[in-house]
C-alpha positions in Angstrom: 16.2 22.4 17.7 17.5 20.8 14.8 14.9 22.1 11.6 14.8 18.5 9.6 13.9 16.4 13.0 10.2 15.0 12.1 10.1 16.7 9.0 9.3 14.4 5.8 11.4 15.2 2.5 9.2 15.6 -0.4 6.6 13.6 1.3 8.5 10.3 1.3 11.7 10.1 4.2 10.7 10.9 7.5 13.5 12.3 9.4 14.0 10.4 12.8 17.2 11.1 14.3 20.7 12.7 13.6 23.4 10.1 13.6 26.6 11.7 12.3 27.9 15.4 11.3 30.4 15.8 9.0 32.2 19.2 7.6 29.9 19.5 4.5 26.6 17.7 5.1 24.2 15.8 8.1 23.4 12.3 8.1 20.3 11.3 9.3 18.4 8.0 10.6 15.1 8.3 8.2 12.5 6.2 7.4 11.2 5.9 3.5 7.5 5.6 3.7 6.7 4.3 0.2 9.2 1.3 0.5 8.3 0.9 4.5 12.4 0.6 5.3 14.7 2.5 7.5 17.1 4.9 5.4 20.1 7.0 5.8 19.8 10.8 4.6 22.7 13.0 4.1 21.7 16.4 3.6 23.7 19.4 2.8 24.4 21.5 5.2 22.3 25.3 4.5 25.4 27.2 4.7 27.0 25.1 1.8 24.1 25.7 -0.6 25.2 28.7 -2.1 29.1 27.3 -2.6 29.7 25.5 -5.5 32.5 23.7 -4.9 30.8 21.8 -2.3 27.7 21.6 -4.5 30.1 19.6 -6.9 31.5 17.2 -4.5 28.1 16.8 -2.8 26.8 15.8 -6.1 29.8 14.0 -7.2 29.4 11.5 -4.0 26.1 10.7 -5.3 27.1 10.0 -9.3 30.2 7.9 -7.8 27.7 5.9 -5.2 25.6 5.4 -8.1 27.6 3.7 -10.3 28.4 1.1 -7.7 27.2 -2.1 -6.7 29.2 -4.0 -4.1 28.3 -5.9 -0.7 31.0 -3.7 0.7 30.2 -0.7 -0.7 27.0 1.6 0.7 23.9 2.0 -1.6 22.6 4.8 -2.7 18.6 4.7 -3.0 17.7 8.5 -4.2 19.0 11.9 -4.5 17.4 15.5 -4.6 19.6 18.4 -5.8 16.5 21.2 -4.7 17.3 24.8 -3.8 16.6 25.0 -0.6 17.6 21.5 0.1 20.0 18.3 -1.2 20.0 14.9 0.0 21.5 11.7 -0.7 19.2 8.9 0.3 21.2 5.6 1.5 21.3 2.3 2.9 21.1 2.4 6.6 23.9 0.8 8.2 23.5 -0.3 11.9 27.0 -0.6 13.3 29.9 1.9 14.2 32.7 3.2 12.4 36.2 1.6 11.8 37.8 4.1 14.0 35.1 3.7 16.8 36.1 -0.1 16.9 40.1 0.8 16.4 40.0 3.1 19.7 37.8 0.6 21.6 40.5 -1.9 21.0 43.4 -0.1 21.0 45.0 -2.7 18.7 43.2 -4.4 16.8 44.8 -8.5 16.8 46.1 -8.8 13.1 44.0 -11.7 11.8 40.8 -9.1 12.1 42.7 -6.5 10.7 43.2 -8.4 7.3 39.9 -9.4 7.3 38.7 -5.9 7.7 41.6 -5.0 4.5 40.3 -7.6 2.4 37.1 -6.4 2.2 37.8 -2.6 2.0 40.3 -3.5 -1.1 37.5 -5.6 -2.9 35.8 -2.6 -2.5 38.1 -0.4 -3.8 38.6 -2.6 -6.9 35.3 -2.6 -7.5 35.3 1.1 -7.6 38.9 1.0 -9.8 37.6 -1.3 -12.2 34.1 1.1 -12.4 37.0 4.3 -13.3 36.7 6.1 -9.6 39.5 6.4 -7.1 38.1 7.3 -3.8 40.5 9.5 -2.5 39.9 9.6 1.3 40.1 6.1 2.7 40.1 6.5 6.3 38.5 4.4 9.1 36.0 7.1 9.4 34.7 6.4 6.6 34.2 2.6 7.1 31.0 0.9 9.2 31.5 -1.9 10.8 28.7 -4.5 11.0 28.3 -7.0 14.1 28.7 -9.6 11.9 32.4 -8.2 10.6 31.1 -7.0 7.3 32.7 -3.3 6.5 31.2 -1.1 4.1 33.0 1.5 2.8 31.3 5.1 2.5 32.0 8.7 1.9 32.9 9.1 -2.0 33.0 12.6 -1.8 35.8 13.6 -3.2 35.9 10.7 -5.4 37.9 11.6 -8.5 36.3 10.0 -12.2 40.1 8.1 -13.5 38.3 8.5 -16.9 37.7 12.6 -17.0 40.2 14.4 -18.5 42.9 17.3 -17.3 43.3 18.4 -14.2 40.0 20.0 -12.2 39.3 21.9 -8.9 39.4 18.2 -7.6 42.9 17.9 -7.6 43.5 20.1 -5.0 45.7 18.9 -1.5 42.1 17.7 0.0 41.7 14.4 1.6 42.2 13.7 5.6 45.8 14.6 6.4 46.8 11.7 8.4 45.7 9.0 5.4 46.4 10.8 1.9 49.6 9.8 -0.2 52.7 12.1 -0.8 51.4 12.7 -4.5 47.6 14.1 -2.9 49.4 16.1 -0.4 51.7 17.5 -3.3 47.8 18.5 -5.1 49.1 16.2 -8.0 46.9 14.0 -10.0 45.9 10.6 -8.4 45.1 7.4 -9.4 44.2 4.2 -7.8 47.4 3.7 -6.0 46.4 6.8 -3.6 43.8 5.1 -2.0 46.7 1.9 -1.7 48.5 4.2 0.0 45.4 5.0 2.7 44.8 1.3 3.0 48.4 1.2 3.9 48.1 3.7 6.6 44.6 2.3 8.0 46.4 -0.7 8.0 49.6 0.3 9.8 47.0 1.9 12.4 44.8 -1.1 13.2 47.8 -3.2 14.1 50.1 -0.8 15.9 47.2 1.4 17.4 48.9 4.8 16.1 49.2 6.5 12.9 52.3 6.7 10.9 52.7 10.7 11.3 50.9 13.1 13.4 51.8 16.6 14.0 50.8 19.9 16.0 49.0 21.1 12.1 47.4 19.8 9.1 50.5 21.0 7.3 53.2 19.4 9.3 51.1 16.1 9.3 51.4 16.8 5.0 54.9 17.5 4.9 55.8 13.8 6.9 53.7 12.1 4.5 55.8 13.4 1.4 59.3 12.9 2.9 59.6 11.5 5.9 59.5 7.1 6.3 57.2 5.7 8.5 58.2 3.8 11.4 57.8 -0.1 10.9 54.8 -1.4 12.6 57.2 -4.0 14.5 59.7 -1.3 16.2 55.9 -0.6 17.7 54.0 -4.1 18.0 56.8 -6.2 17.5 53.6 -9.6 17.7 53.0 -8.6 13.8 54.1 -11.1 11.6 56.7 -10.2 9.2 55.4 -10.7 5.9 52.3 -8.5 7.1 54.9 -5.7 8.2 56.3 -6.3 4.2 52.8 -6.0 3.4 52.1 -2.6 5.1 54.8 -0.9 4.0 55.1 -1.4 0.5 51.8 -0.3 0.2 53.1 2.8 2.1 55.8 3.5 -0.6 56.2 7.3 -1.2 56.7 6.1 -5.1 53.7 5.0 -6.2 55.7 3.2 -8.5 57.2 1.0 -5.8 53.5 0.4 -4.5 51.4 -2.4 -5.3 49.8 -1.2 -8.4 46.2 -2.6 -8.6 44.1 -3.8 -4.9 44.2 -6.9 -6.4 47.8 -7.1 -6.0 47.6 -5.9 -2.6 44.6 -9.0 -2.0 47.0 -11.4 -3.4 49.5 -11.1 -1.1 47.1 -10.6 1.9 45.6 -14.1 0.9 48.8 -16.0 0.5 49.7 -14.5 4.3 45.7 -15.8 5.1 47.1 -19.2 4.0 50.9 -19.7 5.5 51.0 -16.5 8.4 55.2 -17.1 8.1 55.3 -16.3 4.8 58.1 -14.1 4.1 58.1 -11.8 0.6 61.2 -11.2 1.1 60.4 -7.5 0.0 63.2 -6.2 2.1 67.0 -6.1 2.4 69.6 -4.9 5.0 72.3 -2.3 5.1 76.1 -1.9 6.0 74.9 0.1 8.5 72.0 -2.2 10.2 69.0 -0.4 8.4 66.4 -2.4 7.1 64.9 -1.2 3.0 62.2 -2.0 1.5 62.1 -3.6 -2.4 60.3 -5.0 -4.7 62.4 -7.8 -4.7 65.4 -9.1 -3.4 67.3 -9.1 -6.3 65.6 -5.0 -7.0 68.0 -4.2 -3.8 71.8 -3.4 -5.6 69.9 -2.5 -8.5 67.8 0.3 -6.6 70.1 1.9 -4.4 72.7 3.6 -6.5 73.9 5.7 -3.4 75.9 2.7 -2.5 79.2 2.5 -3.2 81.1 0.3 -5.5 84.6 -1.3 -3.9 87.9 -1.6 -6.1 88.0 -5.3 -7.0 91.1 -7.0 -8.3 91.7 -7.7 -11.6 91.6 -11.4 -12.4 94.2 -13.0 -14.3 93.9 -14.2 -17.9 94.0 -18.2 -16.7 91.4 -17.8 -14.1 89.3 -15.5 -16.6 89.3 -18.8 -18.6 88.6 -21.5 -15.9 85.4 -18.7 -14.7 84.4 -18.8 -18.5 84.5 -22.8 -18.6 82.4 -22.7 -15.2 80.0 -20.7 -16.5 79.7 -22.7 -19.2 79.2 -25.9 -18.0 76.7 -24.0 -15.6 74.3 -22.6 -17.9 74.4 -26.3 -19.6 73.4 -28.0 -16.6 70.4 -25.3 -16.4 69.7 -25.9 -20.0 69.5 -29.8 -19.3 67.4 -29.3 -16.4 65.0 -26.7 -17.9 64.8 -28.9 -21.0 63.8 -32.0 -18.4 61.2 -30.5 -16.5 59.7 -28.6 -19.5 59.3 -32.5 -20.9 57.8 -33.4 -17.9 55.3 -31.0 -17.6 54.6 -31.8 -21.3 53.5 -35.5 -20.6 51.3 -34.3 -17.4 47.2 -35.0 -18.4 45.0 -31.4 -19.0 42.2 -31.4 -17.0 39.6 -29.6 -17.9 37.7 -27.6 -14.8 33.6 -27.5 -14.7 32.3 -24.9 -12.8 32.3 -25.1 -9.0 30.3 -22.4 -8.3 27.0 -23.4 -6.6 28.7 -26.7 -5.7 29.6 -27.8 -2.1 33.5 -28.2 -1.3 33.2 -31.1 0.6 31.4 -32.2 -3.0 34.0 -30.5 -5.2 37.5 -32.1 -3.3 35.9 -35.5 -2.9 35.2 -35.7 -6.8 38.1 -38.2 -8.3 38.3 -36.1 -11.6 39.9 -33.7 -9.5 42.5 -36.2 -7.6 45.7 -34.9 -9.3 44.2 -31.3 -8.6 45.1 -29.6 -5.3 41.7 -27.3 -4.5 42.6 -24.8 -1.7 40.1 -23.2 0.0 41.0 -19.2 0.5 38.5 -18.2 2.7 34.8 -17.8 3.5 32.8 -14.9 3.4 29.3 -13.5 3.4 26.9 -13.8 0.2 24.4 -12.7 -1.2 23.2 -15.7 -3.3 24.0 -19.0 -1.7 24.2 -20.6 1.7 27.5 -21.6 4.0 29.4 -23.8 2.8 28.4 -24.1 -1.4 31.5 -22.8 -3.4 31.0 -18.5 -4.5 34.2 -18.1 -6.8 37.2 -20.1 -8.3 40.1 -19.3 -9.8 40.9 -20.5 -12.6 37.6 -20.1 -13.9 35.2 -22.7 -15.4 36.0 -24.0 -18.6 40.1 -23.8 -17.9 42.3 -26.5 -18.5 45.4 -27.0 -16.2 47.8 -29.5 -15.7 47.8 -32.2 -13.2 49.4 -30.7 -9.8 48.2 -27.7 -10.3 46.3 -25.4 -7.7 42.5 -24.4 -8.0 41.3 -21.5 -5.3 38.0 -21.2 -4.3 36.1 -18.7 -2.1 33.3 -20.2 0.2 29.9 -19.1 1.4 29.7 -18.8 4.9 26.2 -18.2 4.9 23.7 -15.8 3.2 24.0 -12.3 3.8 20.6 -11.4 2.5 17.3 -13.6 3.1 14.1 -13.6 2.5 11.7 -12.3 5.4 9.7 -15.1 6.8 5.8 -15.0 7.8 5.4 -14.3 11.1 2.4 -13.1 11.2 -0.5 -14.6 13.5 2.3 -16.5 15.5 2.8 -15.2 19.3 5.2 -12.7 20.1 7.6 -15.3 21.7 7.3 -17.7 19.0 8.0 -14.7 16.1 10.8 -13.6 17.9 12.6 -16.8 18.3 12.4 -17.3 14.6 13.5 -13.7 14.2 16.7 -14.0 16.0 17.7 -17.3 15.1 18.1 -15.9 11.7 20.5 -13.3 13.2 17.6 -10.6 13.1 17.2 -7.7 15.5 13.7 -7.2 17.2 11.7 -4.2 18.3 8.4 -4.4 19.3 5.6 -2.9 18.7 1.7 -2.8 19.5 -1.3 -2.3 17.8 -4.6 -2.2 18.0 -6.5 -5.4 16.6 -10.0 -6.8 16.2 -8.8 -9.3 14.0 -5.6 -10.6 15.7 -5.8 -11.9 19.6 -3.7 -9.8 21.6 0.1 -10.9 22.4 0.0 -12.7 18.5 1.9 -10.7 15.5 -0.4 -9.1 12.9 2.2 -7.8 10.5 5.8 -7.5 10.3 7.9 -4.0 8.6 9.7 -5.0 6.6 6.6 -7.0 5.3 7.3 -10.9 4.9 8.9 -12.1 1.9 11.0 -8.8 1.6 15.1 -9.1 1.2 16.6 -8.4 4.3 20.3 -8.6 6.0 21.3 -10.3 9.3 21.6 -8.3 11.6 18.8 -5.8 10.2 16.2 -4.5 12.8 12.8 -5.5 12.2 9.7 -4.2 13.4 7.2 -7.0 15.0 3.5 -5.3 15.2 1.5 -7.1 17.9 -1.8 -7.1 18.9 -3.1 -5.7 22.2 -6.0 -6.7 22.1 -9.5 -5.0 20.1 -9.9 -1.5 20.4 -11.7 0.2 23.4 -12.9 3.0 21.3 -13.4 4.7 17.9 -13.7 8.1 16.5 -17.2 9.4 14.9 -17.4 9.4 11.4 -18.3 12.3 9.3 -22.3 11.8 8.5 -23.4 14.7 7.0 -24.3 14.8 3.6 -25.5 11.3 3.9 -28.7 9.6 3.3 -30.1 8.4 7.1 -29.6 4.4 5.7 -26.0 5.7 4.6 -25.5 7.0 8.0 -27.0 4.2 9.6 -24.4 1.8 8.0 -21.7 4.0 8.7 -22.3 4.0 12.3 -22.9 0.2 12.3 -19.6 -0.6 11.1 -18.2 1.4 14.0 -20.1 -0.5 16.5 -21.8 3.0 17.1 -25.9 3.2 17.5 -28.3 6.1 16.2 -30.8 8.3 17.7 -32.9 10.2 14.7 -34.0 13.3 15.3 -35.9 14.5 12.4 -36.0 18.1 11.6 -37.8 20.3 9.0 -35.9 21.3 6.6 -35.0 22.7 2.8 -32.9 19.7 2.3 -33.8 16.4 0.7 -35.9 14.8 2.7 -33.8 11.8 4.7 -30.3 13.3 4.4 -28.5 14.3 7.6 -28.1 17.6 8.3 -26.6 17.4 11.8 -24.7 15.3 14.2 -23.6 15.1 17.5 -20.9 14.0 18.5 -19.0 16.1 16.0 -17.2 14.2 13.3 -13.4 13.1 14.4 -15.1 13.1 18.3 -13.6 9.6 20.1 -16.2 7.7 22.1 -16.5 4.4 23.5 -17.5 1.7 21.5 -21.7 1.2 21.4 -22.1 4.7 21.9 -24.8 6.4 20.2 -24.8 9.5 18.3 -27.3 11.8 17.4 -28.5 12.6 13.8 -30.8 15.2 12.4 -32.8 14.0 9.7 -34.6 16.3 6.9 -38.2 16.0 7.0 -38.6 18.1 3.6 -41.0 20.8 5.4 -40.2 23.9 5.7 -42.0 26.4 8.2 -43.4 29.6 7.5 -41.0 32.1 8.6 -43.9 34.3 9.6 -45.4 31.9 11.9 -43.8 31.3 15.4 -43.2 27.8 15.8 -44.3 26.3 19.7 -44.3 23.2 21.1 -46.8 20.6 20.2 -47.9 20.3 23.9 -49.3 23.6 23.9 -53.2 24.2 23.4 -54.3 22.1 20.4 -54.5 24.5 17.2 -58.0 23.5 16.4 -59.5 25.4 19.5 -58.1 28.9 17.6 -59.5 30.4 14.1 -56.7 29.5 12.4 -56.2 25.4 13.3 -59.4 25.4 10.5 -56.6 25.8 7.9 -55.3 23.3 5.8 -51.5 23.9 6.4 -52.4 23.5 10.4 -54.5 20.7 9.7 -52.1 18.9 8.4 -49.6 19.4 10.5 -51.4 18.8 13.6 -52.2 15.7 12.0 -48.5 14.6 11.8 -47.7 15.7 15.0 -50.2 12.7 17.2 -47.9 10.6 19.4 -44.9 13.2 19.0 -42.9 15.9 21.3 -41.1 18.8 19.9 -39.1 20.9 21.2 -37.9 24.5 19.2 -34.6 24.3 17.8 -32.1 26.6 16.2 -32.2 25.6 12.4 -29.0 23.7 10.5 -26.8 26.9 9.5 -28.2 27.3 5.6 -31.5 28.4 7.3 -31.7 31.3 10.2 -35.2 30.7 11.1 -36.3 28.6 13.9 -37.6 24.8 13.5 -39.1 22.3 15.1 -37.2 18.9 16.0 -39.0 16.2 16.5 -38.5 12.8 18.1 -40.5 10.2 16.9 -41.7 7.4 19.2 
């Protein structure tokens, strides 16, 4: 049995379930009882503790995780570097990986596939910009909400773009079938490494097979560093063309010849979003029917140099002169028409752009300052902040003046991806529900004792009410079945008898006093039954011993005070027996062992 199942981790995670293994670490499904939320924790695996280099990358997920703050990134919550144990504690995400989804599909239909891209490369921007390069992209390492939303995970052998030389780190690691020529080669990497996986994730959602496989890890790494790729059309020929462009440029064994920054690669992935025939024209084609891929057209003669040049013939002095009077008259015409256009844009008005963001676009397009201004709406997506519809992000930004004509972008809200818990509490199970999952809430159900709350209504909600929460998040509904039948015997020794008394009150518990001599104060309890932590029905009644504060001779045998009456014997005449026969009228005793502090037998009497 697995050792951390039902353990708790420094008396905070609970461990609940196993949900993934991977070569250097566990993740589990925990629970964080302080904050009262379901976690993720991915411990180390024991055999790895002793081994520093997976020490360092362990840790070194953790310091990259932490540094980050993106919807499309996971959150780290709290790590524990111990000796006999290291965790990372992260955000739970309920959904399945991006390579569970590709084989379920097969091939995945290309307008889900850029979706998916977009928001791994605003990821991965986020994480360029903050100086890491993540360094194994793969699908694996992707979850895939239900509403669409990827998260991208797994920075463990995130390289720091800021630390200096080379380190351990730049070793050939990295899954085989996604790393770039250069981190196969064990060279240094930079951001366009992880390009390069996007490339290949890419090329595999829309064609349903990876660029190169191979009988071994070492053939796969060879392919990537000098063979080409197959074009995802000679497999899925349904691909559009300027999304084929797309993939393999990215796929460029150059990095040069790769799109530099993810926002490069986002830029051309939302201008296909917006016209699906666009062409970039990143291609030309050979003498011999082959198709090559270029920056530009115009890169193509420039680039290949293996092509050779043909013999022309020499042109004769007059046409040399009639070429150099075309070209003349040519580059005037350009002049003239450069010079016109430039004047033009010089008389067009400078309009000054407020800020959209917060605004509605139906708001924003229909406002006649912005008549002349053509405001093209990119695409919607999930946030954090405001609701569908109201305008997230424009480019240019507020503030910016541009010419009549020219193009505004927005991104739009389509709907909160984080809301505040409502109150459900005291509402019926049905009715709590129905509010629950209209808000695109998961439900699980559970019951609870109540004397408070009718049965079948909620009494509480975890997460509690009024706490952040994402749709599609699982929330626990505690409902009342009804008060409870029975309740466990509190501890009452110790106590005075009115202390007691009130104790078992507020248990719905009753009392039957037995009062004993004894060397304790007079009125404190010195005995129960029940036994404390006993469960009994409710109205119950429990039996307390009760110090009289007299203490028997040890030398006289103590008898019941049925027996003959003591005055009827010499020694009833004295004072001590007086007295106590006194006490005893309208009383039974029985003899008793004495409470445990005192070996010598007492009498217990219950008083009518």
């Amino acid at each position: 049995m697995n050792k951390y199942l039902g353990r708790q981790l420094d008396g905070r995670y609970e461990i609940r379930e196993l949900i993934g293994i991977g070569g250097m670490a566990d993740v589990y499904k925990g629970f964080d009882l302080y904050e009262q939320k379901t976690v993720a924790v991915k411990i180390l695996k024991e055999e790895y503790l002793t081994n520093e280099d997976f020490k360092r990358r362990f840790r070194n997920e953790s310091k990259a995780i932490s540094v980050l703050s993106h919807p499309n990134i996971v959150k780290i919550f709290d790590v524990n570097f111990g000796d006999t144990v290291q965790y990372i504690v992260m955000e739970f995400v309920d959904g399945i990986t991006l390579k569970e989804y590709i084989q379920q599909q097969n091939v995945v239909i290309w307008r889900e596939a850029v979706h998916f891209t977009v928001q791994i490369l605003r990821a991965l921007q986020h994480a360029h910009d903050t100086g890491i390069v993540h360094r194994d992209v793969k699908p694996q390492n992707v979850m895939l909400l239900q509403d669409g939303t990827v998260k991208v995970m797994d920075f463990g052998i995130a390289r720091f773009a800021r630390d200096n030389g080379r380190t351990i780190s730049e070793k050939a690691i990295g899954s085989v079938h996604y790393i770039s020529p250069e981190q196969a080669k064990g060279e240094i990497t930079d951001e366009r490494t992880d390009i390069y996986s996007v490339g290949v994730l890419l090329f595999e959602m829309l064609t349903g097979k990876l660029p190169f496989d191979g009988d071994t890890p070492v053939t796969i790494a060879v392919k990537q560093m000098q063979e080409e790729a197959p074009t995802p059309r000679s497999i899925n020929p349904d691909i559009p063309v300027g999304l084929e462009e797309i993939v393999i440029r990215a796929m460029k064994k150059d990095p040069d010849l790769r799109y530099q920054t993810a926002a490069e690669m986002l830029r051309d992935l939302d201008e296909f979003k917006r016209n699906p025939n666009t062409v970039f024209e990143y291609k030309y084609f050979t003498e011999d029917g082959k198709t090559q891929y270029f920056d530009t057209v115009e890169d193509a003669d420039y680039r290949d140099n293996k092509k050779p040049v043909k013999n022309k013939k020499k042109m004769s002095a007059s046409m040399q002169v009639l070429m150099a009077v075309a070209i003349a008259c040519v580059v005037i015409a350009v002049i003239a028409v450069v010079m016109f256009f430039m004047g033009l844009n010089k008389s067009k008005v400078e309009i000054s752009l407020y800020d959209f963001v917060g605004k509605t676009y139906e708001e924003v397009i229909k406002d006649p300052q912005y008549d002349n201004v053509e405001i093209v709406k990119l695409e919607e997506e999930k946030s954090d902040k405001y609701e569908a519809g109201i305008i997230i992000e424009q480019n240019p930004k507020a503030n910016t003046k541009v010419k009549e004509g020219s193009t505004v972008k927005v991104v739009v809200s389509s709907g909160l991806s984080s809301l505040n818990l409502p109150d459900v509490s005291k509402k019926s199970q049905n009715d709590a529900k129905k509010v629950l999952t209209q808000l695109e809430l998961k439900v699980r159900i559970v019951t609870e004792e109540s004397r408070e709350v009718d049965a079948g209504y909620v009494i509480r909600t975890e997460p509690a009410a009024n706490e952040v929460v994402k749709p599609g998040q699982t929330i626990s509904v505690v409902v009342s079945s009804g008060p409870p039948t029975s309740t466990s015997v509190p501890s009452l020794i110790g106590l005075t008898e009115a202390q007691a008394l009130q104790e078992l009150s507020r248990r719905d518990l009753t009392a039957q006093i037995n009062r004993v001599e004894s060397t304790e104060t007079k009125g404190t309890v010195i005995g129960q039954n029940p036994s404390a932590g006993s469960t009994v029905p409710f109205g119950s009644s429990v039996v307390i011993q009760v110090s009289d504060g007299k203490v028997v001779s040890s030398s006289e045998p103590s008898r019941p005070e049925s027996s003959k009456p003591e005055s009827s014997t010499p020694e009833s005449s004295t004072p001590e027996s007086s007295s106590s026969s006194e006490s005893s009228d309208n009383s039974s005793a029985e003899v008793v062992p004495s409470p445990p502090d005192n070996q010598s037998l007492r009498v217990r009497r219950s008083r009518g």
